[in-house]
N, CA, C and O atoms as a GROMACS GRO file, in nm:
protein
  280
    1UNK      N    1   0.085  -0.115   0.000
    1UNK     CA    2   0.000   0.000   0.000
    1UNK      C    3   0.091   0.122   0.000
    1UNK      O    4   0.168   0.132   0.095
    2UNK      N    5   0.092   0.201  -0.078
    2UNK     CA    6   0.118   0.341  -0.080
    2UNK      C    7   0.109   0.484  -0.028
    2UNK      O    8   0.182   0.583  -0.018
    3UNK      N    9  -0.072   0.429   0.010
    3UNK     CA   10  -0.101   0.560   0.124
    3UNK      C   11  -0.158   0.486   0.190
    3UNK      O   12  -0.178   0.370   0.154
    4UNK      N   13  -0.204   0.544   0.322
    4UNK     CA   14  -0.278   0.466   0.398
    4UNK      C   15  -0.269   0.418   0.484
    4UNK      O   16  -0.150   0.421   0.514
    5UNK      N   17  -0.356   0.340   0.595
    5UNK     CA   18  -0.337   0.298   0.715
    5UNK      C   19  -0.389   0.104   0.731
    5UNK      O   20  -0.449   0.040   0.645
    6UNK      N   21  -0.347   0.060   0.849
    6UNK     CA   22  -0.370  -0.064   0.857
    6UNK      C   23  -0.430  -0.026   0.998
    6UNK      O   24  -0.411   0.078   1.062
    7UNK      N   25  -0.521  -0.152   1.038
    7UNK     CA   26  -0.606  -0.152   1.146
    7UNK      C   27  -0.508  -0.201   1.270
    7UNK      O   28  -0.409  -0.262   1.229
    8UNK      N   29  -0.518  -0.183   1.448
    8UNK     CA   30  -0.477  -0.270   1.497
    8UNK      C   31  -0.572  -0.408   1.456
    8UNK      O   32  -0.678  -0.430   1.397
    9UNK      N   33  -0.438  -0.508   1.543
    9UNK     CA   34  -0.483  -0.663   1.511
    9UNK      C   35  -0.627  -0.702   1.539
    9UNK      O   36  -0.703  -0.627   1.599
   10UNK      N   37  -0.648  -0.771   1.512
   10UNK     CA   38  -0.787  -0.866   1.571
   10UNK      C   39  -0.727  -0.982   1.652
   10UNK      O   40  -0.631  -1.056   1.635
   11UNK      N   41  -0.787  -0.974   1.713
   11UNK     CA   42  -0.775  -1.132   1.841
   11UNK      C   43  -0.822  -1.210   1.792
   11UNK      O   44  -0.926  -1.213   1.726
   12UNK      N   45  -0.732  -1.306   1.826
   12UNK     CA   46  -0.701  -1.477   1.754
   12UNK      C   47  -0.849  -1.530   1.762
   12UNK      O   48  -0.903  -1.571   1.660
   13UNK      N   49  -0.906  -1.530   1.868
   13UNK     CA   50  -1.064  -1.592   1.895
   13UNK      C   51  -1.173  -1.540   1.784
   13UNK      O   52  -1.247  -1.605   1.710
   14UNK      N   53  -1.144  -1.323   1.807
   14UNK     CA   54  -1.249  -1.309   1.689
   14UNK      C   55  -1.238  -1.334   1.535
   14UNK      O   56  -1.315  -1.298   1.446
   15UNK      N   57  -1.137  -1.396   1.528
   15UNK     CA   58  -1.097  -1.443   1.406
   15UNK      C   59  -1.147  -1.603   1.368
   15UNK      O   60  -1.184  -1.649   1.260
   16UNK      N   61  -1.133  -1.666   1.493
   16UNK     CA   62  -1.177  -1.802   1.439
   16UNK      C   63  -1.314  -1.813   1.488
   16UNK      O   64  -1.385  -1.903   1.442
   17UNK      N   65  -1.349  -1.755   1.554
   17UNK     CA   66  -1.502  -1.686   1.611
   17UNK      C   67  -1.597  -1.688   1.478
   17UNK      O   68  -1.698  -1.750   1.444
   18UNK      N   69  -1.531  -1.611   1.432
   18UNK     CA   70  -1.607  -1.615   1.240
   18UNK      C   71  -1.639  -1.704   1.179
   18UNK      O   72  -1.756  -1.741   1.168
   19UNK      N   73  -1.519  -1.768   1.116
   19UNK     CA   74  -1.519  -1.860   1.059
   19UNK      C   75  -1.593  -2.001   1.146
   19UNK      O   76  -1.613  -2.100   1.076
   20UNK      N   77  -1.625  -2.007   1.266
   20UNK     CA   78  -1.712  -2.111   1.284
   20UNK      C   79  -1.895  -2.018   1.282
   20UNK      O   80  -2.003  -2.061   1.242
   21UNK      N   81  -1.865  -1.912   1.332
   21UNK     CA   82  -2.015  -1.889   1.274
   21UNK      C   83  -2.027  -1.901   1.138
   21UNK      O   84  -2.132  -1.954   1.100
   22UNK      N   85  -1.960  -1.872   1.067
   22UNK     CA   86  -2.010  -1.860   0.884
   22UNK      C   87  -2.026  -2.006   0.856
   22UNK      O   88  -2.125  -2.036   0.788
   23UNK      N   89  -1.934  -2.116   0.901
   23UNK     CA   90  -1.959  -2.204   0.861
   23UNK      C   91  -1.837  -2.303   0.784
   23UNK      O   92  -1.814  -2.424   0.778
   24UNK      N   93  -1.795  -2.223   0.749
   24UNK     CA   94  -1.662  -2.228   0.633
   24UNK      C   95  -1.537  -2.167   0.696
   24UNK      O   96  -1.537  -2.064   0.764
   25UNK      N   97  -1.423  -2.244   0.665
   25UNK     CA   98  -1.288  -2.214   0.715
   25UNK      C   99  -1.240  -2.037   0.596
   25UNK      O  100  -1.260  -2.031   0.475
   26UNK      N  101  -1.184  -1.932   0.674
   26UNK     CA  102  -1.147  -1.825   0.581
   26UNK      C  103  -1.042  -1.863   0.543
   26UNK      O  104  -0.975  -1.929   0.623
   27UNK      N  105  -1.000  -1.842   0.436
   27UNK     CA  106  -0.857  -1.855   0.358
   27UNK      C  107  -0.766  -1.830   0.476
   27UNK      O  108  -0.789  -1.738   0.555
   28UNK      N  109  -0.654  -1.919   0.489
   28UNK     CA  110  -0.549  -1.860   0.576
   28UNK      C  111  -0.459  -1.768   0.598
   28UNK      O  112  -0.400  -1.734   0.702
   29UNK      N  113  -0.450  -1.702   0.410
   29UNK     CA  114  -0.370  -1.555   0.388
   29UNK      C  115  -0.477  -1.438   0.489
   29UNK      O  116  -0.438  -1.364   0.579
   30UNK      N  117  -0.594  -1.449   0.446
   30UNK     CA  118  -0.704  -1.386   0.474
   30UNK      C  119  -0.712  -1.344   0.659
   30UNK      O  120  -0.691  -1.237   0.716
   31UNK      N  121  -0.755  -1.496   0.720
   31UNK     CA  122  -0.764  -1.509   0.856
   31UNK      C  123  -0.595  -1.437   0.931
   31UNK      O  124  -0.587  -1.384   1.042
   32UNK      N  125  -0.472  -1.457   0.824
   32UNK     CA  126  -0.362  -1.422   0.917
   32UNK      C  127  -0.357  -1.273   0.910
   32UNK      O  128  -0.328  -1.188   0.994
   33UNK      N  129  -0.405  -1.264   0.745
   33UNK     CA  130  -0.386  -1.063   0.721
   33UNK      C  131  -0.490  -0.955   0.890
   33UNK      O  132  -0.451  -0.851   0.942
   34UNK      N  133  -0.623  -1.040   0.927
   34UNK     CA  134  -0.684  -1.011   1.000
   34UNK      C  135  -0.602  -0.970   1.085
   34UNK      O  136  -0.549  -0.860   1.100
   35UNK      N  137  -0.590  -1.144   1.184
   35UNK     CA  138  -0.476  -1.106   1.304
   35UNK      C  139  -0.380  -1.038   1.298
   35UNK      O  140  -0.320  -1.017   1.404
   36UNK      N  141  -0.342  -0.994   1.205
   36UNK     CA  142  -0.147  -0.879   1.201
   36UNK      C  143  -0.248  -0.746   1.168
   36UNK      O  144  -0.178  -0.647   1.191
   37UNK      N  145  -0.365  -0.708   1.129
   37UNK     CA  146  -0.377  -0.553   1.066
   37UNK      C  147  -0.531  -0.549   1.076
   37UNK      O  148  -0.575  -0.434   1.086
   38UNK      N  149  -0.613  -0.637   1.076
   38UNK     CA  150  -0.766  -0.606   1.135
   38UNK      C  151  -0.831  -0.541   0.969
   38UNK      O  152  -0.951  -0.521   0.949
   39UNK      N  153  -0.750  -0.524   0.890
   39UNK     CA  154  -0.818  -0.469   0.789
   39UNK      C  155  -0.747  -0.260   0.759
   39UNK      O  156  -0.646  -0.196   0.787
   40UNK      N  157  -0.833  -0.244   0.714
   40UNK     CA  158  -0.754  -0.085   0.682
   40UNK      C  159  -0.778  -0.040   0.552
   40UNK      O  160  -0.854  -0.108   0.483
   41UNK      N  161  -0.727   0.065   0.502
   41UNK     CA  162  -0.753   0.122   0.357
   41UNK      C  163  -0.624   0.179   0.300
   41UNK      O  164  -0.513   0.169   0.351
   42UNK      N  165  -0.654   0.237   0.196
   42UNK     CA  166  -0.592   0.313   0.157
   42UNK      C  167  -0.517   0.315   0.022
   42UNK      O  168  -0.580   0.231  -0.042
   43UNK      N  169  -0.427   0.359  -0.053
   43UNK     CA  170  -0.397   0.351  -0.218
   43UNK      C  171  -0.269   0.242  -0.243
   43UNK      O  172  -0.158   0.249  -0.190
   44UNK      N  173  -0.317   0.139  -0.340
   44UNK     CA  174  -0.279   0.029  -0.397
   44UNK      C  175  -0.229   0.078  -0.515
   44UNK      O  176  -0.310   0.031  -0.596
   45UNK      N  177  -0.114   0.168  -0.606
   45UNK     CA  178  -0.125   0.203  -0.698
   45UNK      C  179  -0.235   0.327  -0.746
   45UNK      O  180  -0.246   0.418  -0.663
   46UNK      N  181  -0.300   0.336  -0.847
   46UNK     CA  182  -0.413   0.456  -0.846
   46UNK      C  183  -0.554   0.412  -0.780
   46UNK      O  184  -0.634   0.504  -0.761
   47UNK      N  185  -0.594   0.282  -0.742
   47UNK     CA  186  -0.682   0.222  -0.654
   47UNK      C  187  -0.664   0.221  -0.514
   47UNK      O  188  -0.579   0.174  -0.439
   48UNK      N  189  -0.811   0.312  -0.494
   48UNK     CA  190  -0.815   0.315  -0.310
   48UNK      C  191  -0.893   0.206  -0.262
   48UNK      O  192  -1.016   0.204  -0.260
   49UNK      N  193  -0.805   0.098  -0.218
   49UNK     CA  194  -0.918  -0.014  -0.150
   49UNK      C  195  -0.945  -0.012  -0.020
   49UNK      O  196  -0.875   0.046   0.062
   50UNK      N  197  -1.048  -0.075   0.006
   50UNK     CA  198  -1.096  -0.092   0.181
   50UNK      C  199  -1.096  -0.212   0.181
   50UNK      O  200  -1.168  -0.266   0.098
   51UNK      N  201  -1.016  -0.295   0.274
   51UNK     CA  202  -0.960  -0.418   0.356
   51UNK      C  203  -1.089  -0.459   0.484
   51UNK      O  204  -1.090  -0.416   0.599
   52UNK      N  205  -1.165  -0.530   0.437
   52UNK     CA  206  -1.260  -0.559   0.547
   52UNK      C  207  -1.214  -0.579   0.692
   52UNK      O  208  -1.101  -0.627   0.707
   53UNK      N  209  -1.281  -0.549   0.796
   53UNK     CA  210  -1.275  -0.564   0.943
   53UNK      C  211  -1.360  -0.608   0.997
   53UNK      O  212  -1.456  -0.651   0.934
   54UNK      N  213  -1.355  -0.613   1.119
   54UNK     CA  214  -1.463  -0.668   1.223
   54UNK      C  215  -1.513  -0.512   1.248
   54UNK      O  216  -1.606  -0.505   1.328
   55UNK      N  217  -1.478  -0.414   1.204
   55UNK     CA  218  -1.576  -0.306   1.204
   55UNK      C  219  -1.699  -0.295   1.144
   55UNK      O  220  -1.782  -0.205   1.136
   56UNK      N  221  -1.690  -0.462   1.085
   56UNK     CA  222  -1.824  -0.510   1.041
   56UNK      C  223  -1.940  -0.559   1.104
   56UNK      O  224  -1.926  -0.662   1.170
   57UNK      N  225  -2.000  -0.531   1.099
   57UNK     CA  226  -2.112  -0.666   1.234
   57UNK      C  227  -2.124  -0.770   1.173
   57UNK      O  228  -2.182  -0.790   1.067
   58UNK      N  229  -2.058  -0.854   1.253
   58UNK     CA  230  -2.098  -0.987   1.231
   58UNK      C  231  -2.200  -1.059   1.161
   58UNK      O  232  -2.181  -1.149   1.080
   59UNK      N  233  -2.323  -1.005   1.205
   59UNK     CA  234  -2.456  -1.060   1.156
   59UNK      C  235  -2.473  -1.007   1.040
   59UNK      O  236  -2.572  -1.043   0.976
   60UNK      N  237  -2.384  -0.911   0.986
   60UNK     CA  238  -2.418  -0.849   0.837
   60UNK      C  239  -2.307  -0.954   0.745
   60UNK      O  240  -2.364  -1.019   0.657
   61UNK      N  241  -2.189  -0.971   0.755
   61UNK     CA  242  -2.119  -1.054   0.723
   61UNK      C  243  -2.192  -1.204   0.689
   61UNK      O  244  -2.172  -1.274   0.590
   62UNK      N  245  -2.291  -1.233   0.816
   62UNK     CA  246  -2.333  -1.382   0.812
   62UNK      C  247  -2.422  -1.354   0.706
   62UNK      O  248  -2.404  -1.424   0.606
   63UNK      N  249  -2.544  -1.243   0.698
   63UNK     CA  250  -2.631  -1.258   0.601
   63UNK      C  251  -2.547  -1.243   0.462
   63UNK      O  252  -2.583  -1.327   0.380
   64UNK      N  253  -2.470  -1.178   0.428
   64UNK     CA  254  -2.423  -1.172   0.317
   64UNK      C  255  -2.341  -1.330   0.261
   64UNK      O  256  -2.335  -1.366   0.143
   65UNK      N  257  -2.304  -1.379   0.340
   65UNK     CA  258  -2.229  -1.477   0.304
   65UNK      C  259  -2.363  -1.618   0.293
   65UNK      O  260  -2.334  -1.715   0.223
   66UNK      N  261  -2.472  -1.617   0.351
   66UNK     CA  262  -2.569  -1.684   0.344
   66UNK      C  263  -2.664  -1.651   0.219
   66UNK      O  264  -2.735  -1.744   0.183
   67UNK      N  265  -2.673  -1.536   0.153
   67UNK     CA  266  -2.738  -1.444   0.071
   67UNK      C  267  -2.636  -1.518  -0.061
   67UNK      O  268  -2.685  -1.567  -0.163
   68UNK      N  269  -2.524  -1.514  -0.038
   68UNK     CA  270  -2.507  -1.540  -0.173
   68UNK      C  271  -2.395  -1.701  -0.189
   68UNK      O  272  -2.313  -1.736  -0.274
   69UNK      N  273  -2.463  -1.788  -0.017
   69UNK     CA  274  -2.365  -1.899  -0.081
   69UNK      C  275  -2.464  -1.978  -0.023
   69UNK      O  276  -2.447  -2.094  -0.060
   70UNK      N  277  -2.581  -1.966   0.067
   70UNK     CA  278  -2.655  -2.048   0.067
   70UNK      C  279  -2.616  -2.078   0.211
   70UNK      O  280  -2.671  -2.170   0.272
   0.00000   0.00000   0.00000
């Protein structure tokens, strides 16, 4: 990343916390990027991306992931 910030970590629990509510194991690049940076934003080249967090609610995460995987 180029500009921008990274989140503090997420705790090891709310990380695997997830992945047994959703149902499905998260990718392990994914689940480790969590624990080291929680997510964050900022410029990738001329793209500004946003890095998901647990600044998410949970229950919005679950419906979405139920919404479009069943």
């Amino acid at each position: 990343m180029t500009e921008g910030q990274f989140d503090a970590p997420a705790e090891s629990t709310v990380v695997d916390g997830l992945s047994a509510r959703l149902g499905v194991a998260l990718p392990k690049d994914y689940a480790d990027f969590l624990k080291e940076h929680n997510g964050g934003e900022g410029f990738i080249g001329d793209s500004y991306v946003i890095f998901l967090s647990n600044r998410l609610r949970l229950a919005a995460i679950q419906s979405v992931w139920r919404t479009r995987y069943g």
